[in-house]
N, C-alpha and C positions, 0 to 999 in steps of 0.2 A: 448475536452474530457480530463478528468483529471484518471489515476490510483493511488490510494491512499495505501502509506505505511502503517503498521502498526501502525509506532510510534503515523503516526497524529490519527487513531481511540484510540488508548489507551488513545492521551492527553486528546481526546471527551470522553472518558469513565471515566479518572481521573477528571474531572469538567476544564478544560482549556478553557476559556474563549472564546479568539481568535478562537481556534480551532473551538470549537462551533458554534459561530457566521457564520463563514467561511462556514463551512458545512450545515447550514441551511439556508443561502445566497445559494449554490449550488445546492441543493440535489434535489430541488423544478424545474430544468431545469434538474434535466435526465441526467446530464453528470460525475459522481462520478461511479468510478468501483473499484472495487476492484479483487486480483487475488487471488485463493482459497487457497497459500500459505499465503497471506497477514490474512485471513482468521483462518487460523491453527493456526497462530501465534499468531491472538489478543486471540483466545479460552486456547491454553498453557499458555496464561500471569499466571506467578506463582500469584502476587498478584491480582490474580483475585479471590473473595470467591465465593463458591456456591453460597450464595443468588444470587450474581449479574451475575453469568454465563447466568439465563435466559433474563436477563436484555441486556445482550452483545449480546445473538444470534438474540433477536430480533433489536438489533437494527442492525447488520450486514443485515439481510434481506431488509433493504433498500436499499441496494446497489446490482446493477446487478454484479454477481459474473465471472471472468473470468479463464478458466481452462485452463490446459496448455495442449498441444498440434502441434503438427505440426512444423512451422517454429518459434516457441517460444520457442520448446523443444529444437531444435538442437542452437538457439542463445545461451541461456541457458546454455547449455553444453561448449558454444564455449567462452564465459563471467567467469565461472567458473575456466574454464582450462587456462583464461589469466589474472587472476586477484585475487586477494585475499579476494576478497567479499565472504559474507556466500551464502549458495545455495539457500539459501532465498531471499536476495537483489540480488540475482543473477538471478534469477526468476521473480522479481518484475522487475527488469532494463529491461532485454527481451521481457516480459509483454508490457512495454511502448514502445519500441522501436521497437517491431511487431507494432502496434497497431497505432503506430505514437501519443503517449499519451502525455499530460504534465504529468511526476512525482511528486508527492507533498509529501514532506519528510521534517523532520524536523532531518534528520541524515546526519551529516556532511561529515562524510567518500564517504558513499554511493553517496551526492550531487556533492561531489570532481570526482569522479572516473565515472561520467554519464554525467559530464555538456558538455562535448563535441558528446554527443550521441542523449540524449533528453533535451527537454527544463525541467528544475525543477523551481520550486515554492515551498519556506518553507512556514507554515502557522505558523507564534508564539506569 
C-alpha cells in the first residue's frame, strides 16, 4: 500500500512522465491513498489556474482519501514537536507510519528525515 505526497500528484498534474506512468501502473490495483492534507495541498498549489482546479479534483477522487485521526493525530503532534518538517509532511510521515504505508515522495528532505521510520520510494 503506497501514501502519496503531494509533490508526486503535482508532477502527474504538471505532465511528468514517470510519474504518470507510475500511477497508472498503480492506481488500477487499489493501493494509492492519499492523506486529506496531501489533498489541501495539491488544491492550494498557487500554479494551479482555474481552468484546471476541476481537472485536479477529479482526478484526486481516484484515490481513497485518508483523514487524520486517532493515533495519527497524536504521531503527528509528536513528529512535528521533534523535527523540523512542515505540519504537512508531518502529517503525511504519520499517515504512513500509522498505516504501516510505503511513502512515495519525490522530496528529499522529507525522504532524509522518514527513511528510518518507513520504507520510501521516489517515483522520477
Amino acid at each position: 500500500m503506497y501514501i502519496l505526497d503531494s509533490n508526486i500528484l503535482i508532477g502527474h498534474l504538471n505532465g511528468s512522465a514517470s510519474i504518470k506512468k507510475w500511477i497508472r501502473e498503480n492506481i488500477e490495483k487499489g493501493e494509492l491513498r492519499i492523506s486529506t492534507i496531501t489533498k489541501i495541498e495539491v488544491l492550494s498549489f498557487p500554479a494551479l489556474s482555474d481552468e484546471n482546479l476541476y481537472e485536479a479534483e477529479k482526478f484526486l477522487e481516484l484515490f481513497h482519501e485518508i483523514g487524520l485521526f486517532g493515533d495519527s493525530a497524536s504521531m503527528t503532534a509528536a513528529i512535528k514537536r521533534n523535527t523540523d518538517l512542515s505540519l504537512a509532511d508531518s502529517v503525511i510521515l504519520a499517515t504512513a507510519i500509522s498505516r504501516k504505508m510505503t511513502l512515495v515522495t519525490n522530496d528529499k528532505i522529507l525522504a532524509k528525515k522518514a527513511i528510518d521510520l518507513v520504507e520510501i520510494l521516489s517515483v522520477s
